[in-house]
mmCIF file of the N, C-alpha and C atoms, coordinates in Angstrom:
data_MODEL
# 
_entry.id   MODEL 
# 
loop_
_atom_site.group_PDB 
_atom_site.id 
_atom_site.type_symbol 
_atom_site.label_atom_id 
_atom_site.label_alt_id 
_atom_site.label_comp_id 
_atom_site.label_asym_id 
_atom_site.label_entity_id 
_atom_site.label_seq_id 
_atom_site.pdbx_PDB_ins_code 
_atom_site.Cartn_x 
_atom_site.Cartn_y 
_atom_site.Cartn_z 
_atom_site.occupancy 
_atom_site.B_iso_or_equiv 
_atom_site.pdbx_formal_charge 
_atom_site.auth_seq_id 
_atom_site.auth_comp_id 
_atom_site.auth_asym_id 
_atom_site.auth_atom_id 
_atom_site.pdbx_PDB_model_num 
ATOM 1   N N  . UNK A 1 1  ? 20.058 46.140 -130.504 1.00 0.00 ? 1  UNK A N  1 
ATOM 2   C CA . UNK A 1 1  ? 19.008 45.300 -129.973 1.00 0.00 ? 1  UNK A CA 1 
ATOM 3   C C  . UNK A 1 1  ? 18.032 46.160 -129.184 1.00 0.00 ? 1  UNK A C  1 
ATOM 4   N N  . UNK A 1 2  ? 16.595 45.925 -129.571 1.00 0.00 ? 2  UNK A N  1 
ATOM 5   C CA . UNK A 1 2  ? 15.756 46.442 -128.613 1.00 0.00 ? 2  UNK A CA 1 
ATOM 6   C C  . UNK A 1 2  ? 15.654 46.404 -127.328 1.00 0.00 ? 2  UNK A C  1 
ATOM 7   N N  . UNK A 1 3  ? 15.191 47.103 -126.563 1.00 0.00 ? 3  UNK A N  1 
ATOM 8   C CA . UNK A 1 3  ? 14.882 46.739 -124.856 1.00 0.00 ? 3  UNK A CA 1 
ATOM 9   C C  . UNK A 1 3  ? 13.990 45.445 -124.495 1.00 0.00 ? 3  UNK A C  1 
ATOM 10  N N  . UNK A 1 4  ? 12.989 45.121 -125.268 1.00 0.00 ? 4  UNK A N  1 
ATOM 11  C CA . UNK A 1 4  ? 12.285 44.343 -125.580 1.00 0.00 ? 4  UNK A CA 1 
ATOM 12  C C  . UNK A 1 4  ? 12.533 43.048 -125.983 1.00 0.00 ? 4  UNK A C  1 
ATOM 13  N N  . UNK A 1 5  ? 14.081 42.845 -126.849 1.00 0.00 ? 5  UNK A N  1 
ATOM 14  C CA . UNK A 1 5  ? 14.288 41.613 -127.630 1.00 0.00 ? 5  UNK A CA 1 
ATOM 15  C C  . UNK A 1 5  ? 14.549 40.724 -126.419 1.00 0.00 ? 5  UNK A C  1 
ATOM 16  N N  . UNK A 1 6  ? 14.356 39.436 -126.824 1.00 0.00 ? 6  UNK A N  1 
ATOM 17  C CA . UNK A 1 6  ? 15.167 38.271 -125.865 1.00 0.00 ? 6  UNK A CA 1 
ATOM 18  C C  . UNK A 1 6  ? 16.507 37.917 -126.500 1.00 0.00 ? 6  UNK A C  1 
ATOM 19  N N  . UNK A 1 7  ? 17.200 37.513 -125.810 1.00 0.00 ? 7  UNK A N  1 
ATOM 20  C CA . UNK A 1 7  ? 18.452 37.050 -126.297 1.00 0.00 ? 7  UNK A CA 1 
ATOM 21  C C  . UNK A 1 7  ? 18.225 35.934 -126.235 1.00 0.00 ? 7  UNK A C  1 
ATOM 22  N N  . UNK A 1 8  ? 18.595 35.220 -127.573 1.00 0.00 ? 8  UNK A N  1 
ATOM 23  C CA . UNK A 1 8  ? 18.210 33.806 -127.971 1.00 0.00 ? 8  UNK A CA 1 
ATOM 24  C C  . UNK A 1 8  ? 19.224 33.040 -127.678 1.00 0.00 ? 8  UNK A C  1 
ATOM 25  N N  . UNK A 1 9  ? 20.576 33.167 -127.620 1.00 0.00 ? 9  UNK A N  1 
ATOM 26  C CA . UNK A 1 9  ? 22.130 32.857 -127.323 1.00 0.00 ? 9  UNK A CA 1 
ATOM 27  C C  . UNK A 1 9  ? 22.900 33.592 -127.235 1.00 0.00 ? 9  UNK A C  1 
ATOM 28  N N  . UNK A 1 10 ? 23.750 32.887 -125.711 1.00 0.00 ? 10 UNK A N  1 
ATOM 29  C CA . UNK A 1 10 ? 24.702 33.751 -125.028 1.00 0.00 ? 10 UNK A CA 1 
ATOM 30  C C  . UNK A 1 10 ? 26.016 32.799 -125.280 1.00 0.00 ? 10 UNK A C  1 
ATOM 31  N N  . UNK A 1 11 ? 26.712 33.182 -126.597 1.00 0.00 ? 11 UNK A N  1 
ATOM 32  C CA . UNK A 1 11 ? 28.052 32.428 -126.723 1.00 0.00 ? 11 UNK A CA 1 
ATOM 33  C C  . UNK A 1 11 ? 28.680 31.770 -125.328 1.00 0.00 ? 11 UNK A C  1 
ATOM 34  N N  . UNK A 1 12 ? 29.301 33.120 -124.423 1.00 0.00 ? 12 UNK A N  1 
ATOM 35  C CA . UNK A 1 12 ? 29.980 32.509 -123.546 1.00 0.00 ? 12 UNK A CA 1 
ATOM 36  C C  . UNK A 1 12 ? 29.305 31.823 -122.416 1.00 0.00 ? 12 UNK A C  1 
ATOM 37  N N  . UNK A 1 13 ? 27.876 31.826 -122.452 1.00 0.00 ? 13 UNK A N  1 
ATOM 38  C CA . UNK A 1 13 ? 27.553 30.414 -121.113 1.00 0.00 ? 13 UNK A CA 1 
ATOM 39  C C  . UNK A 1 13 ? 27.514 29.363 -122.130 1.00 0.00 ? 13 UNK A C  1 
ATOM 40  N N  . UNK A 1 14 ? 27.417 29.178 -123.649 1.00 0.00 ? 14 UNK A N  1 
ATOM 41  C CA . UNK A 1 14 ? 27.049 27.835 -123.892 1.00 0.00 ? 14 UNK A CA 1 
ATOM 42  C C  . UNK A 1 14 ? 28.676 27.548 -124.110 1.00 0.00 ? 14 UNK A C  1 
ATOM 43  N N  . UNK A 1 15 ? 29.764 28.068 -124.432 1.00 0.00 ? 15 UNK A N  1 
ATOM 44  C CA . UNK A 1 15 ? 31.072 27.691 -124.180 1.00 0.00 ? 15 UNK A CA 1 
ATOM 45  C C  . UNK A 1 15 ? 31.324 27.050 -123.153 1.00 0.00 ? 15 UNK A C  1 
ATOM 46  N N  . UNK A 1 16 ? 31.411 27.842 -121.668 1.00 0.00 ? 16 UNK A N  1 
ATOM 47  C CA . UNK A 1 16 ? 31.389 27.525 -120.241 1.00 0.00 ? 16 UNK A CA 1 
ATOM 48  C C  . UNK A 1 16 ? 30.448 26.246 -120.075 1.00 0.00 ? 16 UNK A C  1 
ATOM 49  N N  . UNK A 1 17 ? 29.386 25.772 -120.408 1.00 0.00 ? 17 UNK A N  1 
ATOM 50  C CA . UNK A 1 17 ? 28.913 25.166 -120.552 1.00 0.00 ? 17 UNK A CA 1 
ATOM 51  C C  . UNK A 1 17 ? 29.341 23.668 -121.556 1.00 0.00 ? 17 UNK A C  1 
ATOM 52  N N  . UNK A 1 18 ? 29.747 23.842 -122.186 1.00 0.00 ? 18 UNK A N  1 
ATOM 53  C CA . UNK A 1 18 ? 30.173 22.597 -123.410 1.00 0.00 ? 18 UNK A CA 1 
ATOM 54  C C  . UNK A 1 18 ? 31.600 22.318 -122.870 1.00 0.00 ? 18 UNK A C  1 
ATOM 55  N N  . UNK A 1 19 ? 32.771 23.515 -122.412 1.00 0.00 ? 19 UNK A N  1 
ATOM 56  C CA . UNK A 1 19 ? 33.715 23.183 -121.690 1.00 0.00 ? 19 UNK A CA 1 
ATOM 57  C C  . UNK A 1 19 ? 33.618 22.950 -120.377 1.00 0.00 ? 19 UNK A C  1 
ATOM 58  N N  . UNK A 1 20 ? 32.621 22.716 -119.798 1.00 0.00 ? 20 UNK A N  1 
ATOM 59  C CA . UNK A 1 20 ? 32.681 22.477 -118.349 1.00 0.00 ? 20 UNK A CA 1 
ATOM 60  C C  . UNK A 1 20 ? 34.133 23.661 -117.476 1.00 0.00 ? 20 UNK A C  1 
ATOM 61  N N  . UNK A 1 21 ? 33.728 24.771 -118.190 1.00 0.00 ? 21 UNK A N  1 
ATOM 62  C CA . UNK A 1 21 ? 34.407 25.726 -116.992 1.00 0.00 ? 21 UNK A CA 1 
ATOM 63  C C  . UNK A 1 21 ? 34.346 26.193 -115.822 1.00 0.00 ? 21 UNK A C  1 
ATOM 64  N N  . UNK A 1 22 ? 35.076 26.231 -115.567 1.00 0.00 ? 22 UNK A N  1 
ATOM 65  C CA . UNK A 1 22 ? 34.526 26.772 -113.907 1.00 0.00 ? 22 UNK A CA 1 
ATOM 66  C C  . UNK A 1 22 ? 35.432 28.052 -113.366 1.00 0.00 ? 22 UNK A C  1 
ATOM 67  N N  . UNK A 1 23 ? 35.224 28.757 -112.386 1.00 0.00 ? 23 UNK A N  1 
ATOM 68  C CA . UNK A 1 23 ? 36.396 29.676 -111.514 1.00 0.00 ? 23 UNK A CA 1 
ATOM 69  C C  . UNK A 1 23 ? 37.041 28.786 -111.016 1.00 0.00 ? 23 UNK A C  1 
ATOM 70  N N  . UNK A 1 24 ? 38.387 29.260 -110.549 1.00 0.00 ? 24 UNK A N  1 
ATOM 71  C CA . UNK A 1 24 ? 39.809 28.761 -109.761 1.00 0.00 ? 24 UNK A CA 1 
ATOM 72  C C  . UNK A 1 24 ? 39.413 28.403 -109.304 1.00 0.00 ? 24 UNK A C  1 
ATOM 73  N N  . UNK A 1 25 ? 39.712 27.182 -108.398 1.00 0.00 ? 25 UNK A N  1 
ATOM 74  C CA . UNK A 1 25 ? 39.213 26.297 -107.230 1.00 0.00 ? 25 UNK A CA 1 
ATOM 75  C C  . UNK A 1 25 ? 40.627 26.044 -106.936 1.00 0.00 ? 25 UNK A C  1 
ATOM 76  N N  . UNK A 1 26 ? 41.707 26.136 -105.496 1.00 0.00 ? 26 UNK A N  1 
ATOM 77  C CA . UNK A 1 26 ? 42.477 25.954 -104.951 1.00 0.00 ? 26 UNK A CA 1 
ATOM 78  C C  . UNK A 1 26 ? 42.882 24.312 -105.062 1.00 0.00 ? 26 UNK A C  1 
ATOM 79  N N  . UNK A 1 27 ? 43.941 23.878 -104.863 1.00 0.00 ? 27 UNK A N  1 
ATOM 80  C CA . UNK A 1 27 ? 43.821 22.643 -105.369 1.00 0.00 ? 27 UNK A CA 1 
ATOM 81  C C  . UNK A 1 27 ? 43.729 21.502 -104.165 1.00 0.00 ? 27 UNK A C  1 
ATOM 82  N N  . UNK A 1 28 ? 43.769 21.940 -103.114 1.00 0.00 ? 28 UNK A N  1 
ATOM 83  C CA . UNK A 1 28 ? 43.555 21.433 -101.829 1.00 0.00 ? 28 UNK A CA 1 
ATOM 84  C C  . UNK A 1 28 ? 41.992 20.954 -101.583 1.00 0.00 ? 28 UNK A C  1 
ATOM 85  N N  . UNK A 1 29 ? 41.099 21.744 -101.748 1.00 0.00 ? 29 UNK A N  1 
ATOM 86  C CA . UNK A 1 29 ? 39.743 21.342 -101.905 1.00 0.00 ? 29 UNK A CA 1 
ATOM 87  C C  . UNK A 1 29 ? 39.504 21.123 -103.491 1.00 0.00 ? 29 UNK A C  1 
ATOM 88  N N  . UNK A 1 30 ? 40.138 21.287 -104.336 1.00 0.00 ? 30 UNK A N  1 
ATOM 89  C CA . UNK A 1 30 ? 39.695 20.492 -105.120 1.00 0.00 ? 30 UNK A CA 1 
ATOM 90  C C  . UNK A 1 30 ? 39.796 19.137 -105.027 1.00 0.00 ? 30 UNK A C  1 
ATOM 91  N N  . UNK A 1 31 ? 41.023 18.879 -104.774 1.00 0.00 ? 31 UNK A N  1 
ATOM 92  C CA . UNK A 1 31 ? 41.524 17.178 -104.055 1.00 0.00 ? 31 UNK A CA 1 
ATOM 93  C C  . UNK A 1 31 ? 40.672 16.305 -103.816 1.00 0.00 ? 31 UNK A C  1 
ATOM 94  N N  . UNK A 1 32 ? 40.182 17.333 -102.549 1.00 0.00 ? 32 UNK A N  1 
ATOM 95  C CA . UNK A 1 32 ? 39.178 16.636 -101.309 1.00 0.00 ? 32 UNK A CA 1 
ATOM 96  C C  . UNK A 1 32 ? 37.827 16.057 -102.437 1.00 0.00 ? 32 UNK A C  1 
ATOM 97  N N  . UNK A 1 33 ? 37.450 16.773 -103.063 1.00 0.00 ? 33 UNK A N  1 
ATOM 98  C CA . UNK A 1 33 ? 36.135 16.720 -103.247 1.00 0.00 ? 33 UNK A CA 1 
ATOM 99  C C  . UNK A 1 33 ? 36.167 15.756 -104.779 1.00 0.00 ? 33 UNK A C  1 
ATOM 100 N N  . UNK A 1 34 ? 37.493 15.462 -105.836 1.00 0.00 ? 34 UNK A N  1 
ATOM 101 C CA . UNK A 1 34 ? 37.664 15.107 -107.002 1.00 0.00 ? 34 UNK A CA 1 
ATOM 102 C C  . UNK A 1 34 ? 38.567 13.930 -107.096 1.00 0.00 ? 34 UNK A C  1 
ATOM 103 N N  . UNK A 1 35 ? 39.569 13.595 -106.272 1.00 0.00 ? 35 UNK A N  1 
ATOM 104 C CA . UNK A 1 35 ? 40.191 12.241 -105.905 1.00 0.00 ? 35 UNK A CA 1 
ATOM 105 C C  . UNK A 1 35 ? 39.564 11.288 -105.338 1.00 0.00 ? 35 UNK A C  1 
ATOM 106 N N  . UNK A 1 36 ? 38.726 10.462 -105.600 1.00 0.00 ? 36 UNK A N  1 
ATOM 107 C CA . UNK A 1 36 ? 38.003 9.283  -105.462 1.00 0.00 ? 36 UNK A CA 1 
ATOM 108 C C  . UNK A 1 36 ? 38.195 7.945  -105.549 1.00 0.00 ? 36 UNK A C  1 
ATOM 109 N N  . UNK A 1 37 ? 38.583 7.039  -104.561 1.00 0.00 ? 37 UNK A N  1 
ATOM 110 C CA . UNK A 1 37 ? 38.935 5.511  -104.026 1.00 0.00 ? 37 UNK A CA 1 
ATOM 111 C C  . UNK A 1 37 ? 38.029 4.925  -103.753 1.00 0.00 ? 37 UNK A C  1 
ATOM 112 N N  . UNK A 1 38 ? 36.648 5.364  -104.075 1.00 0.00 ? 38 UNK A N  1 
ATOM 113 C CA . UNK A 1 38 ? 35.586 4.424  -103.780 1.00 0.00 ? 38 UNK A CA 1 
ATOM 114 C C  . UNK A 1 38 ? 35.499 3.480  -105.146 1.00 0.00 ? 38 UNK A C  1 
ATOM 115 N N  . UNK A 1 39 ? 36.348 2.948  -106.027 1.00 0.00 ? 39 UNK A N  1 
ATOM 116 C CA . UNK A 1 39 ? 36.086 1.758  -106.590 1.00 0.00 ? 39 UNK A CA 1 
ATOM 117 C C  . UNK A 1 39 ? 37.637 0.992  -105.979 1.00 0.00 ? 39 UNK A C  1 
ATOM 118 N N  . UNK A 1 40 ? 38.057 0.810  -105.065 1.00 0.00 ? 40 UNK A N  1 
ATOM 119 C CA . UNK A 1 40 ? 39.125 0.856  -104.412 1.00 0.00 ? 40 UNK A CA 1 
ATOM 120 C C  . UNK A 1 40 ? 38.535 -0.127 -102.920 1.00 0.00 ? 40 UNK A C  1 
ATOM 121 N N  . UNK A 1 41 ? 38.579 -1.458 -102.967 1.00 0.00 ? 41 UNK A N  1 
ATOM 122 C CA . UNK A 1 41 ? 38.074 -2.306 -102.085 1.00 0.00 ? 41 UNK A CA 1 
ATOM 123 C C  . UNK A 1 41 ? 38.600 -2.036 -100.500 1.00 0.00 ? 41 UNK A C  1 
ATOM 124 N N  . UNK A 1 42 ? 39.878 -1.545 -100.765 1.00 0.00 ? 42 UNK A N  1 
ATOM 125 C CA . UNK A 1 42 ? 40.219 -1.753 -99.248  1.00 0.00 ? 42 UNK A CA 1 
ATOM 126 C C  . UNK A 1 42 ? 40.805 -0.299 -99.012  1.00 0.00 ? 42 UNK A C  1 
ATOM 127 N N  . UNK A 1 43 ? 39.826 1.058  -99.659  1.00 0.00 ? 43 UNK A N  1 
ATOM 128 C CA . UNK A 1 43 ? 40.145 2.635  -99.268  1.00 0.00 ? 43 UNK A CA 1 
ATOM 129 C C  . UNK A 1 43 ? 39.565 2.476  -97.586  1.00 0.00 ? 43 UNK A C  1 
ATOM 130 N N  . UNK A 1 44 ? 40.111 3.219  -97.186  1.00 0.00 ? 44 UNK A N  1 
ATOM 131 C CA . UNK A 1 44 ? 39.954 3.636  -95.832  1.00 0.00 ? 44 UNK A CA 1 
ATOM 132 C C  . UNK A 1 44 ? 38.436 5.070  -96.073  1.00 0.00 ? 44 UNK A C  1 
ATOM 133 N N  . UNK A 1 45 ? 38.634 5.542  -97.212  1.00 0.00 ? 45 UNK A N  1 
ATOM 134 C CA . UNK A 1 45 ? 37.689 6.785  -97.253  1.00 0.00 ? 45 UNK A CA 1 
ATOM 135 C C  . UNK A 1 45 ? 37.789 6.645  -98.661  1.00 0.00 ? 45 UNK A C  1 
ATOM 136 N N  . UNK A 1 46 ? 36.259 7.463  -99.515  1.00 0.00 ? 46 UNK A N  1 
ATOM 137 C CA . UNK A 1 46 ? 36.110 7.462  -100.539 1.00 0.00 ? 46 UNK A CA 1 
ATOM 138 C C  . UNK A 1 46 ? 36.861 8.269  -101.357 1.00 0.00 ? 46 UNK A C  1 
ATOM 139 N N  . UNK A 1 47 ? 37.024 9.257  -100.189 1.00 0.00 ? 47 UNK A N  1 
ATOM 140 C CA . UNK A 1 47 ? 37.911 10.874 -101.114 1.00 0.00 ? 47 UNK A CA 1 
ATOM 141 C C  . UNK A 1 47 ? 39.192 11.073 -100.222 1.00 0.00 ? 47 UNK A C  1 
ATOM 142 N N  . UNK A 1 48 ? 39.816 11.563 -100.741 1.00 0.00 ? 48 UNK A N  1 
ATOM 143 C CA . UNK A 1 48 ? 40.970 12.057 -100.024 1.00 0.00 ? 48 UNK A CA 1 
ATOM 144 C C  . UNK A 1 48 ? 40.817 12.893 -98.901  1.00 0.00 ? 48 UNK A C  1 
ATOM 145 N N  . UNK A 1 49 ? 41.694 12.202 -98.018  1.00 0.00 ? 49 UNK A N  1 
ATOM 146 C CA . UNK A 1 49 ? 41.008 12.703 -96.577  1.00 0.00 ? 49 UNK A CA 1 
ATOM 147 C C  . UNK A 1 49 ? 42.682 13.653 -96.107  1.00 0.00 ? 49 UNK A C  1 
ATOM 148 N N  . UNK A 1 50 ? 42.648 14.963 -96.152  1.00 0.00 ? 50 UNK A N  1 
ATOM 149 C CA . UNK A 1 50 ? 44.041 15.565 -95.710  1.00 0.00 ? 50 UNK A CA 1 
ATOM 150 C C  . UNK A 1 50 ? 44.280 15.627 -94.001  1.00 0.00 ? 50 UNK A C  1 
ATOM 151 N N  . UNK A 1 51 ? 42.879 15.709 -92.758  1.00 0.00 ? 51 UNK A N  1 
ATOM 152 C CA . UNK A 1 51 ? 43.521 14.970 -92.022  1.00 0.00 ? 51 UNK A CA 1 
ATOM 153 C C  . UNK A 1 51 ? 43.912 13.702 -91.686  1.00 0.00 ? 51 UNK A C  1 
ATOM 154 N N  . UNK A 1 52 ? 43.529 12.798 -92.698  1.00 0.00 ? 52 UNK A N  1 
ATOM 155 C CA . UNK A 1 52 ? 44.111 11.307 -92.217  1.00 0.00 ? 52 UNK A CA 1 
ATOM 156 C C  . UNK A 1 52 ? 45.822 11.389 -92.779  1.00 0.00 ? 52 UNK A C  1 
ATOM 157 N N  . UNK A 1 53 ? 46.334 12.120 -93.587  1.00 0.00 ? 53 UNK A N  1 
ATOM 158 C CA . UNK A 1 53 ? 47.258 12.445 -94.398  1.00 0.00 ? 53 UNK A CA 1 
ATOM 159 C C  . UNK A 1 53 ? 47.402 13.903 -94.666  1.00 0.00 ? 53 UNK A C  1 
ATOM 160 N N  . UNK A 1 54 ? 47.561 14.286 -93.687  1.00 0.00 ? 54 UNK A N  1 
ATOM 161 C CA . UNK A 1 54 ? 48.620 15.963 -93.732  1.00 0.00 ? 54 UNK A CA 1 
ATOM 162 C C  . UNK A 1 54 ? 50.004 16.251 -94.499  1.00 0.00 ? 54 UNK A C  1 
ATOM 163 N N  . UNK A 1 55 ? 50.561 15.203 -94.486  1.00 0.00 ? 55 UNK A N  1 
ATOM 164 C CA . UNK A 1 55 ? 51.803 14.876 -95.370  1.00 0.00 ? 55 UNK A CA 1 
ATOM 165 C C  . UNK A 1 55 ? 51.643 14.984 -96.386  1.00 0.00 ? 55 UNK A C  1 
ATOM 166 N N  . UNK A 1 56 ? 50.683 14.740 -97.543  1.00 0.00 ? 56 UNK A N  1 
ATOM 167 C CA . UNK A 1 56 ? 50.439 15.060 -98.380  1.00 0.00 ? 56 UNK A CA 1 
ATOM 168 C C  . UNK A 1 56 ? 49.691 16.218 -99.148  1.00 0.00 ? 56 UNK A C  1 
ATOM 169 N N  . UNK A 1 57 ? 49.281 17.011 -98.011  1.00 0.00 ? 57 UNK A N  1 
ATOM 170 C CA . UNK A 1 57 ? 49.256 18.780 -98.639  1.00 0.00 ? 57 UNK A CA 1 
ATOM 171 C C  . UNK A 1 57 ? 50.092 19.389 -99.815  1.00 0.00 ? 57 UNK A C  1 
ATOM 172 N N  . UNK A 1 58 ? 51.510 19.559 -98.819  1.00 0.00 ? 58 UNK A N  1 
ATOM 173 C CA . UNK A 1 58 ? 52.977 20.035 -99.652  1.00 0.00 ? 58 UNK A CA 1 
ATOM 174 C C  . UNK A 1 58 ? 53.387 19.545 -101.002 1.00 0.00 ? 58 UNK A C  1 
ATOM 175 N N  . UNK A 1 59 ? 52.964 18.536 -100.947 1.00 0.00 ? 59 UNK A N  1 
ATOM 176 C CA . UNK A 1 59 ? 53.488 17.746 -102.201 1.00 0.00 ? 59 UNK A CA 1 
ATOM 177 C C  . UNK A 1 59 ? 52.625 18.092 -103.516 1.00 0.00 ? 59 UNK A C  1 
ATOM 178 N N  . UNK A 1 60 ? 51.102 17.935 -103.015 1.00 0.00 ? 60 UNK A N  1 
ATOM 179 C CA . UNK A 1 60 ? 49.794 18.305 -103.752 1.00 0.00 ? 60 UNK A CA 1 
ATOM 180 C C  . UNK A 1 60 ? 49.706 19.970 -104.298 1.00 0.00 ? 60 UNK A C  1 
ATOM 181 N N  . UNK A 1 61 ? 50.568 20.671 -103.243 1.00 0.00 ? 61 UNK A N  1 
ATOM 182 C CA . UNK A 1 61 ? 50.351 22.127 -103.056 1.00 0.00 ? 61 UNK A CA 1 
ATOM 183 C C  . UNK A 1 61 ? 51.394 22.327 -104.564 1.00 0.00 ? 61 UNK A C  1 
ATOM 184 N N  . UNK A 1 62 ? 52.508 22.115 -104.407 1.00 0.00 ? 62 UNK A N  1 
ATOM 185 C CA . UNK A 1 62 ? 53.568 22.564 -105.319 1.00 0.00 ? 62 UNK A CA 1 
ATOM 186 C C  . UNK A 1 62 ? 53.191 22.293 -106.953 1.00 0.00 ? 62 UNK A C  1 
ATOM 187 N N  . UNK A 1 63 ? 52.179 21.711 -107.161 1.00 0.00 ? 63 UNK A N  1 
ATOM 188 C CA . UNK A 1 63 ? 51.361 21.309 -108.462 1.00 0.00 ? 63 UNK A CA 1 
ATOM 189 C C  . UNK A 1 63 ? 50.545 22.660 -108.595 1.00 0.00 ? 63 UNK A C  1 
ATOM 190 N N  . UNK A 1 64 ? 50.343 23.243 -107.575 1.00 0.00 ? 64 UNK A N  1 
ATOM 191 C CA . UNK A 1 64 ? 49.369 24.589 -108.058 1.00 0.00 ? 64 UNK A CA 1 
ATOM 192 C C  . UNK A 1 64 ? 49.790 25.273 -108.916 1.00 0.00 ? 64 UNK A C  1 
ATOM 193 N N  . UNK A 1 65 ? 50.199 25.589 -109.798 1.00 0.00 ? 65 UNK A N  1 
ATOM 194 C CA . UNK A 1 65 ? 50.873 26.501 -110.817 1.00 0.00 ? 65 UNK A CA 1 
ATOM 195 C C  . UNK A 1 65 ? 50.020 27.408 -111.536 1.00 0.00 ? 65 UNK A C  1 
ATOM 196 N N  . UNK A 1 66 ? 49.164 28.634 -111.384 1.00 0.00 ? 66 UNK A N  1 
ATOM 197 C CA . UNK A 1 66 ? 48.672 29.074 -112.765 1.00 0.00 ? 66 UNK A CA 1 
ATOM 198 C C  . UNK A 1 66 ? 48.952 29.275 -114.071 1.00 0.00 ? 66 UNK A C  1 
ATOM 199 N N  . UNK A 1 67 ? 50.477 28.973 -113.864 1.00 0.00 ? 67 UNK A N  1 
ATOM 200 C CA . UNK A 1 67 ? 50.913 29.111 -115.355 1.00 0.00 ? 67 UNK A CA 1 
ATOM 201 C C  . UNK A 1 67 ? 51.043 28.031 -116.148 1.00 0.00 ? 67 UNK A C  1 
ATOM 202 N N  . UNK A 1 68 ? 51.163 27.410 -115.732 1.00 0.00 ? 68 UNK A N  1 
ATOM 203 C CA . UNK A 1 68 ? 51.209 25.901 -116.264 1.00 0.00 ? 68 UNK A CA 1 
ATOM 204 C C  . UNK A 1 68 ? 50.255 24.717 -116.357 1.00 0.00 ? 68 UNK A C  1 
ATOM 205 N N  . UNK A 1 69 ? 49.439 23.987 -117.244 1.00 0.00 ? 69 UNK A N  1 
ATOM 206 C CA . UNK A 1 69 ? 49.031 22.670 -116.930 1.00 0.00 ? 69 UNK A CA 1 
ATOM 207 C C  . UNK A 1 69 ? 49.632 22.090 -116.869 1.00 0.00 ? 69 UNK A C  1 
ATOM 208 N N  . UNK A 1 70 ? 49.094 20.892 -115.667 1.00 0.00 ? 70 UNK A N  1 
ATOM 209 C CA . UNK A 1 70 ? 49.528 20.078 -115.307 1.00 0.00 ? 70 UNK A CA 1 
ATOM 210 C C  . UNK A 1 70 ? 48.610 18.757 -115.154 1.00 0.00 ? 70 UNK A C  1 
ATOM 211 N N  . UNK A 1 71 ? 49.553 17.648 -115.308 1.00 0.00 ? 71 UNK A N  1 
ATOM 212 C CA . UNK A 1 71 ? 48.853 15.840 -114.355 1.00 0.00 ? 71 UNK A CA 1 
ATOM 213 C C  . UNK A 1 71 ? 49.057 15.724 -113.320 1.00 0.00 ? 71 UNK A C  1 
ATOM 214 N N  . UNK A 1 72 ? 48.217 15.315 -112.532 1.00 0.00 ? 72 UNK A N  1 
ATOM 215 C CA . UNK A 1 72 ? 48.553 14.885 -111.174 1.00 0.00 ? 72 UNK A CA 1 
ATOM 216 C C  . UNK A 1 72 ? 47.576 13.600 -111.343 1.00 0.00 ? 72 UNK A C  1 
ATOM 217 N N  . UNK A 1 73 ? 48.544 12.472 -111.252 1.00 0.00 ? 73 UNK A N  1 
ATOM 218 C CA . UNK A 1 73 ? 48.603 11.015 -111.092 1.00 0.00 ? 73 UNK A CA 1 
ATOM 219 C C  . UNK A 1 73 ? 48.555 10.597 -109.278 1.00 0.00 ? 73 UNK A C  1 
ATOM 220 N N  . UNK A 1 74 ? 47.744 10.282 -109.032 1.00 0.00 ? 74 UNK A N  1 
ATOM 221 C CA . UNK A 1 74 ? 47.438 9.467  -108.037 1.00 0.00 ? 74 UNK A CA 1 
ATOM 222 C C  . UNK A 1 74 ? 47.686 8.139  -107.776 1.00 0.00 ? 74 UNK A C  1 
ATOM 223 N N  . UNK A 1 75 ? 48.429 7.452  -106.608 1.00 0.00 ? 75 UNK A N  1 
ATOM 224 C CA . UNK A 1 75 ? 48.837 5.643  -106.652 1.00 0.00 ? 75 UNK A CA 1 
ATOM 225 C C  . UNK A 1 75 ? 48.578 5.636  -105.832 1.00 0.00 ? 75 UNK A C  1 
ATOM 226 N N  . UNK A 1 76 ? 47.757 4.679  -105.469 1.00 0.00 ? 76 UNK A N  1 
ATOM 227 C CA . UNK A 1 76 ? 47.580 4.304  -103.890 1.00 0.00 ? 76 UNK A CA 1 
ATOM 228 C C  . UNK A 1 76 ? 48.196 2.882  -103.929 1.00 0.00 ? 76 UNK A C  1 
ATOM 229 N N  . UNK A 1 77 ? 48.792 2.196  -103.246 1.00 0.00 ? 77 UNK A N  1 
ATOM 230 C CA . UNK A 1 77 ? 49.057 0.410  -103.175 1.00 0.00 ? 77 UNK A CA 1 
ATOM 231 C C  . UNK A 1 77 ? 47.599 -0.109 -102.538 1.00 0.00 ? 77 UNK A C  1 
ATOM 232 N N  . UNK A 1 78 ? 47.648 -1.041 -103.135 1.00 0.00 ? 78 UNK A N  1 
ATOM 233 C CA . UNK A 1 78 ? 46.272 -1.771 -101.946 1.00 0.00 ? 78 UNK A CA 1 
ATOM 234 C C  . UNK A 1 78 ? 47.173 -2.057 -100.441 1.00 0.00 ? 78 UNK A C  1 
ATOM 235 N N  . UNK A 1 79 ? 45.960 -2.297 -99.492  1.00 0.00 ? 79 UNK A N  1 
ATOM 236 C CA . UNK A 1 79 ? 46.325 -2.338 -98.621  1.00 0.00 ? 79 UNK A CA 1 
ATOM 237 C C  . UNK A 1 79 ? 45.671 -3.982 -98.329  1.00 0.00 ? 79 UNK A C  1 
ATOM 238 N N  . UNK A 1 80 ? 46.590 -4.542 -97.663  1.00 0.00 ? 80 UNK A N  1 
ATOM 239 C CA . UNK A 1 80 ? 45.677 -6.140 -97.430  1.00 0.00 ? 80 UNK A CA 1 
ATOM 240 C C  . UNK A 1 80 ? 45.812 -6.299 -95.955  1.00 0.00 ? 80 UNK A C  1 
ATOM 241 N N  . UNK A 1 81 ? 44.250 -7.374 -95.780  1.00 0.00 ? 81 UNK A N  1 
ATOM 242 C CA . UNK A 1 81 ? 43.974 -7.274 -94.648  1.00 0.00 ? 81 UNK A CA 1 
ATOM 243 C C  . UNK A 1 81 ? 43.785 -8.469 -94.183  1.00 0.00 ? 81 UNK A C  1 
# 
């Protein structure tokens, strides 16, 4: 390729791109920012809030695996008021 040419397509951003890839993101702030209860009438918070629930770090944490995929299923009960 010349010094001059444009590159018309770059395989791996339109991959990254069509797969929605991203770098590692820890799974603690991923949590925060991707677990969402705002269609959830009686959430206390829209996203997962780890100081309202510190207890649930450890549990969330042990799902980190790089070697493995994984589900992580979320239940909340309603809460009535």
């Amino acid at each position: 390729m010349k010094k001059n040419q444009k590159v018309l397509f770059d395989l791996a951003s339109e991959l990254r791109k069509y797969f929605q890839l991203q770098a590692f993101e820890p799974i603690i702030p991923w949590a925060m920012k991707n677990i969402n209860f705002s269609s959830d009438v009686s959430a206390q918070r829209n996203f997962l809030d780890f100081d309202l629930y510190p207890y649930q770090i450890d549990p969330i944490k042990t799902w980190e695996d790089l070697d493995h995929i994984k589900e992580v299923v979320v239940v909340a009960p309603e809460q009535m008021r």
